[in-house]
C-alpha positions in Angstrom: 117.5 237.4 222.6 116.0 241.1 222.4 114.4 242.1 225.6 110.5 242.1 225.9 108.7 245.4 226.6 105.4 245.8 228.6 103.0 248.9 229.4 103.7 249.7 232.8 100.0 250.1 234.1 97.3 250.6 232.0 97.1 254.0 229.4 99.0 252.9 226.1 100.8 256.8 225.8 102.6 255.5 229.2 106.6 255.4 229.2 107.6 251.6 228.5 110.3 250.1 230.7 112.2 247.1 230.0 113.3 244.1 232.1 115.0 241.1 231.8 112.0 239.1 232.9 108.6 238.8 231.8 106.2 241.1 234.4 102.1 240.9 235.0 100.4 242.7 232.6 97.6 245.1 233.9 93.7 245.4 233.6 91.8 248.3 232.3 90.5 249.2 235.6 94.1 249.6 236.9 94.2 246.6 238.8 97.3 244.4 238.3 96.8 241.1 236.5 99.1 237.9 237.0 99.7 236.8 233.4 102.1 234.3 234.3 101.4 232.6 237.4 103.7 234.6 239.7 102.8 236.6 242.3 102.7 240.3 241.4 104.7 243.1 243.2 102.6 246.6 243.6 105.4 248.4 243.9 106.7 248.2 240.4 103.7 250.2 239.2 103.7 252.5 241.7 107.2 254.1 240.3 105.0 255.3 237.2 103.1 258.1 238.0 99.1 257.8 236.5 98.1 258.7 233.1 94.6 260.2 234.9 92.7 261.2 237.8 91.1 257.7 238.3 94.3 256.2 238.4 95.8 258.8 240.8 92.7 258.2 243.2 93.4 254.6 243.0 97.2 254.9 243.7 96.5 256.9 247.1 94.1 254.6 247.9 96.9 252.0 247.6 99.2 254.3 249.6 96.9 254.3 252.6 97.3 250.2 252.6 100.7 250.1 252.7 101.0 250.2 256.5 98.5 247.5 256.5 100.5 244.2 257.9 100.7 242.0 254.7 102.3 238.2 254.4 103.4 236.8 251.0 100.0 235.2 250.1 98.1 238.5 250.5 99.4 239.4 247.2 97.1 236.8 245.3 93.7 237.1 245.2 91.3 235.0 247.5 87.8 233.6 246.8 85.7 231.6 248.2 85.2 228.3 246.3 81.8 226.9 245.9 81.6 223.3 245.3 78.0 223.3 243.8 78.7 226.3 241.2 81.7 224.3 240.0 80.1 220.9 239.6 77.3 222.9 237.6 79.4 224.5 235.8 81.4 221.0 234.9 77.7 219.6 234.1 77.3 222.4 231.5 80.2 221.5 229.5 78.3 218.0 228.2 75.3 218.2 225.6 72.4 217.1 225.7 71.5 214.0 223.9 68.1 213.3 221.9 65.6 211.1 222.5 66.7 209.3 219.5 70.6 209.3 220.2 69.3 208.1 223.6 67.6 205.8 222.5 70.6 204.7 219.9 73.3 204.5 222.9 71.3 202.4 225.2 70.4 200.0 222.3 74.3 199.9 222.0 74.9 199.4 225.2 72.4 196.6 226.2 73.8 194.6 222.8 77.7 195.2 223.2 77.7 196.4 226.6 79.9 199.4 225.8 81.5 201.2 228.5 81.3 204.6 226.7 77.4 204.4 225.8 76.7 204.2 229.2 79.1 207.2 230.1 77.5 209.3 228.0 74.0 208.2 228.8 74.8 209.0 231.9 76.4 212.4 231.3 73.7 213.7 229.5 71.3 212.9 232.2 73.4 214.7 234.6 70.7 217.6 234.8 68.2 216.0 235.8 69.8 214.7 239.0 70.3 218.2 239.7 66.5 219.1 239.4 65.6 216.4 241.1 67.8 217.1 244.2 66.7 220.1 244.3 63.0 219.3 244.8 64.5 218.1 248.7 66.5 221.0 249.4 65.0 221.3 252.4 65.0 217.7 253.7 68.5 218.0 253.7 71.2 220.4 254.1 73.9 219.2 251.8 72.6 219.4 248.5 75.5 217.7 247.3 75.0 214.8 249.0 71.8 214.5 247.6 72.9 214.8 243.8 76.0 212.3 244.6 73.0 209.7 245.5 71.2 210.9 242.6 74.2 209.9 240.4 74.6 206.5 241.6 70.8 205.9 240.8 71.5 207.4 237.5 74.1 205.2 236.7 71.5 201.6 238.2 69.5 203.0 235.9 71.3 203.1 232.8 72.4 199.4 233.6 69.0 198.4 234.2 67.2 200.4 231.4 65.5 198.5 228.6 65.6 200.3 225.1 62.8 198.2 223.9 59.9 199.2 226.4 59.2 202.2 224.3 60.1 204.0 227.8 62.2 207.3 227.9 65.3 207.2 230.1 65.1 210.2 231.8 61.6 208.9 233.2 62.8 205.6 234.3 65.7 207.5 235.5 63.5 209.9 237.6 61.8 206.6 239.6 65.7 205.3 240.8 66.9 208.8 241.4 64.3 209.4 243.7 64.8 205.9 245.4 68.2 206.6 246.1 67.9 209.8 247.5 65.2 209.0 249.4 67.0 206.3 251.1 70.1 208.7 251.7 67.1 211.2 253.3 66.4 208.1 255.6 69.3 206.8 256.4 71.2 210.1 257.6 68.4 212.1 258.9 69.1 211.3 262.5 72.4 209.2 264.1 69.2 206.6 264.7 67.6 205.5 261.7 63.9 205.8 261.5 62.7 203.7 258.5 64.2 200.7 258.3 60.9 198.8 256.9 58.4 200.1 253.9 55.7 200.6 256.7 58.4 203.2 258.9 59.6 204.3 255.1 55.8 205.9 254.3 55.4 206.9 257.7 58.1 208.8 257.5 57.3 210.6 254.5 54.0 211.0 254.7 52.6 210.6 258.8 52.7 214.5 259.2 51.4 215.7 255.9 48.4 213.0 256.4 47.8 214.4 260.1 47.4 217.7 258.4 44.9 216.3 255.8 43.1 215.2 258.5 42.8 218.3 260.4 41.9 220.1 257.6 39.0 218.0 256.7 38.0 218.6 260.5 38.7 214.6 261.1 40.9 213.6 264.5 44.3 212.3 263.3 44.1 209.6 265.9 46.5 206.5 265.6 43.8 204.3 264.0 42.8 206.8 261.4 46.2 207.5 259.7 47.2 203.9 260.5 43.9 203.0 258.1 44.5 206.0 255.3 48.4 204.8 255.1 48.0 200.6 255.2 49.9 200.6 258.2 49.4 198.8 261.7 48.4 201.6 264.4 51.4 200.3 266.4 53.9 201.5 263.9 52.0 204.8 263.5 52.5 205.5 267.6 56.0 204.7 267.6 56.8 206.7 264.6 55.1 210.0 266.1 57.0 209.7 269.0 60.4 209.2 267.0 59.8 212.1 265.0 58.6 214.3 267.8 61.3 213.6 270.0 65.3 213.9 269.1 68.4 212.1 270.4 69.6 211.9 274.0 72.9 211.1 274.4 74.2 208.4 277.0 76.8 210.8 278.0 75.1 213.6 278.9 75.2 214.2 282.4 72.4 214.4 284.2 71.5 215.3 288.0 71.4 212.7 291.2 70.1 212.5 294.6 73.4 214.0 295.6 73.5 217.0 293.2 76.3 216.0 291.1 76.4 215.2 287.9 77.0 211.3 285.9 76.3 210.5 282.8 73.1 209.3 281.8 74.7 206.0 280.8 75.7 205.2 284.4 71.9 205.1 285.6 70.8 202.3 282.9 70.3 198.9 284.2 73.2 196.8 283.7 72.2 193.6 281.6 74.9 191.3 283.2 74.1 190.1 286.7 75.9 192.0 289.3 78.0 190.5 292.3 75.2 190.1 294.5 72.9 188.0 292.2 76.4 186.2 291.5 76.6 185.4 295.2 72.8 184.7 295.6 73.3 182.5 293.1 76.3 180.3 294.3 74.5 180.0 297.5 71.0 178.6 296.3 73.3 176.2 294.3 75.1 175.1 297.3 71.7 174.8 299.1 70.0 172.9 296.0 73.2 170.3 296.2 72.4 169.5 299.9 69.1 168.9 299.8 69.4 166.7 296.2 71.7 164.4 298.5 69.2 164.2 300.9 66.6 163.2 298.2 69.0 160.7 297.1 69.3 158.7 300.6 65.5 158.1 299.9 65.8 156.1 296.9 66.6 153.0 296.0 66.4 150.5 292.7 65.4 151.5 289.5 64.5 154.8 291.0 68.4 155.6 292.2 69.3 154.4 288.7 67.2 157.1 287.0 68.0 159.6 289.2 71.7 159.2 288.9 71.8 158.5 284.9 69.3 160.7 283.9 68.1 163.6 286.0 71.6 164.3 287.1 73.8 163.1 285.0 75.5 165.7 282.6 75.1 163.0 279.6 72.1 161.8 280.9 70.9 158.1 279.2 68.0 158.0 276.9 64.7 156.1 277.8 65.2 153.3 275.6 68.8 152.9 277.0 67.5 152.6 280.8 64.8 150.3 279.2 67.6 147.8 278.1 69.2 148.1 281.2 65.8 147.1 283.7 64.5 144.8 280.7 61.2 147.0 281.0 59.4 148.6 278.3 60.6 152.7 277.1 57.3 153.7 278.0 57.6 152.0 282.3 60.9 154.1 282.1 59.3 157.1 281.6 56.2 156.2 284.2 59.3 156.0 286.9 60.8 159.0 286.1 57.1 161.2 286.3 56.7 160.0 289.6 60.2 160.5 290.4 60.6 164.0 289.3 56.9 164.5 291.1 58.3 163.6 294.5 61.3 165.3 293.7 59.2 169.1 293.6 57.5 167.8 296.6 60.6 167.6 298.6 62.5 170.8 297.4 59.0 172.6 298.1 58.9 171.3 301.3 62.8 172.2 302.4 63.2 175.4 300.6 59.7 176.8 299.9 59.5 178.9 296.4 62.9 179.8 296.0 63.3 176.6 293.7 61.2 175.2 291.3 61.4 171.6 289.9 59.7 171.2 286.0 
């Protein structure tokens, strides 16, 4: 096979040299240009002197570099890649549908349920998802973020859209690519989420901008006033304030004692399990309870020491009818008994231990 001959840098009157493989090709501003995918060796058109005084400028500029410490990837370029630019960019490359062929796909789709009618409903809509995102920029960083949500409200739409309303999709799009970005807004704006009902949703949105109103019309933006503007209780409209005036504290941030060193703030909460001393408290007022119950019992007698012992004791206690059977008495003489035996019961425990025990 003949060998394949390439300018060495950039003017065509140049001296050609050949080689057995195929080398870069380079640009009209004299910088080298990796027509092949492999990395591209400087040096190779540096053994050519320039065909002008640009080119020897640019080759002394490349000589003062050359004591610059280089690795293997600094010979290929490096640019930043921007996420956003390239999803536009990928965006651009579908057209945009009609109203008509719109119209024609979603009729398709809602009949035959055809997979590709929906895609390209919902590629051709993809723009407005980026407008729409847009509008709340500055409610959240990631912008992003904000069009993937966008794009899953797109696609609820499409599978919810009826052809036959005489409704445009791209304005019954608009209402669910709102929702869902709105709810992503919501849901991520703090590690705590702050709406979790409609009432906190519209607060949310709207509490400061109605405070402003208010102000501006030289009203007080008191609690009951926004609460009455919004439809909201006033109760929400107070505990929404002070969620969005105040931001997160972490449990384990340390924080300052008596003693001057630092715990976390975790460690000062109140524990919700009872701790050993309540435990011990408790055994002992149990212990106490026992005695005096025995005591009680020494006092009774009859139908009385039956009730006590098979129903007010008892850890399957009887029902009233059952005891009824047993004393040949009526349900309702059972129950008489057991008032006036639980009555003398409190008196008793009142009398030995006070307060600390009460009898219902």
């Amino acid at each position: 096979m003949p060998k394949k001959k390439k300018p060495a840098v950039v003017a065509p009157e140049a001296p050609r040299r050949e080689s057995d493989a195929e080398e870069p090709e380079a640009s009209d501003e004299g910088e080298v240009v990796d027509a092949v995918g492999e990395l591209v060796d400087e040096g190779d058109a540096d053994e050519h002197e320039p065909a002008h005084a640009d080119e020897g400028e640019e080759r002394e500029e490349r000589e003062e570099h050359e004591d610059e410490p280089r690795d293997v990837d600094s010979q290929v370029a490096l640019s930043r890649h921007d996420p956003l630019q390239a999803y536009l960019r990928e965006v651009q490359r579908h057209r945009v549908l009609t109203a008509d062929e719109q119209h024609a796909l979603a009729v398709r789709y809602v009949e035959t349920e055809d997979v590709d009618a929906a895609r390209k409903l919902v590629t051709t809509n993809l723009r407005l998802v980026v407008k729409i995102a847009y509008e709340y920029r500055r409610a959240y960083k990631n912008i992003m973020d904000l069009i993937q949500e966008g794009n899953i409200g797109l696609m609820q739409a499409v599978k919810k859209y009826d052809p036959y309303r005489g409704v445009k999709l791209s304005s019954y799009s608009a209402w669910w690519i709102r929702a869902y970005i709105l709810r992503f807004i919501v849901n991520n704006w703090r590690l705590v989420k702050l709406g979790t009902t409609q009432a906190q949703r519209k607060l949310f949105f709207n509490l400061n901008k109605e405070k402003a109103r208010l102000l501006a019309m030289g009203i007080d933006p008191n609690a009951e006033e926004v609460a009455k503007r919004l439809g909201v209780a006033p109760e929400e409209v107070i505990e929404m304030d002070r969620r969005l005036s105040s931001a997160e504290a972490s449990l384990d941030a340390p924080v300052g004692d008596n003693e001057g060193r630092a715990v976390a703030r975790v460690e000062l909460l109140p524990s919700s399990t009872p701790g050993p001393d309540h435990a011990v408290e408790g055994e002992e007022i149990g212990d106490i309870v026992r005695e005096r119950l025995g005591e009680f019992r020494k006092t009774l007698k009859g139908k009385e020491l039956i009730i006590f012992d098979k129903r007010l004791v008892a850890e399957e206690p009887l029902t009233l009818q059952e005891l009824g059977d047993e004393f040949g008495v009526s349900r309702e003489r059972v129950r008489q008994l057991e008032a006036r035996l639980t009555s003398n019961l409190r008196v008793f425990l009142k009398d030995a231990l006070g307060d600390a025990v009460s009898v219902s």
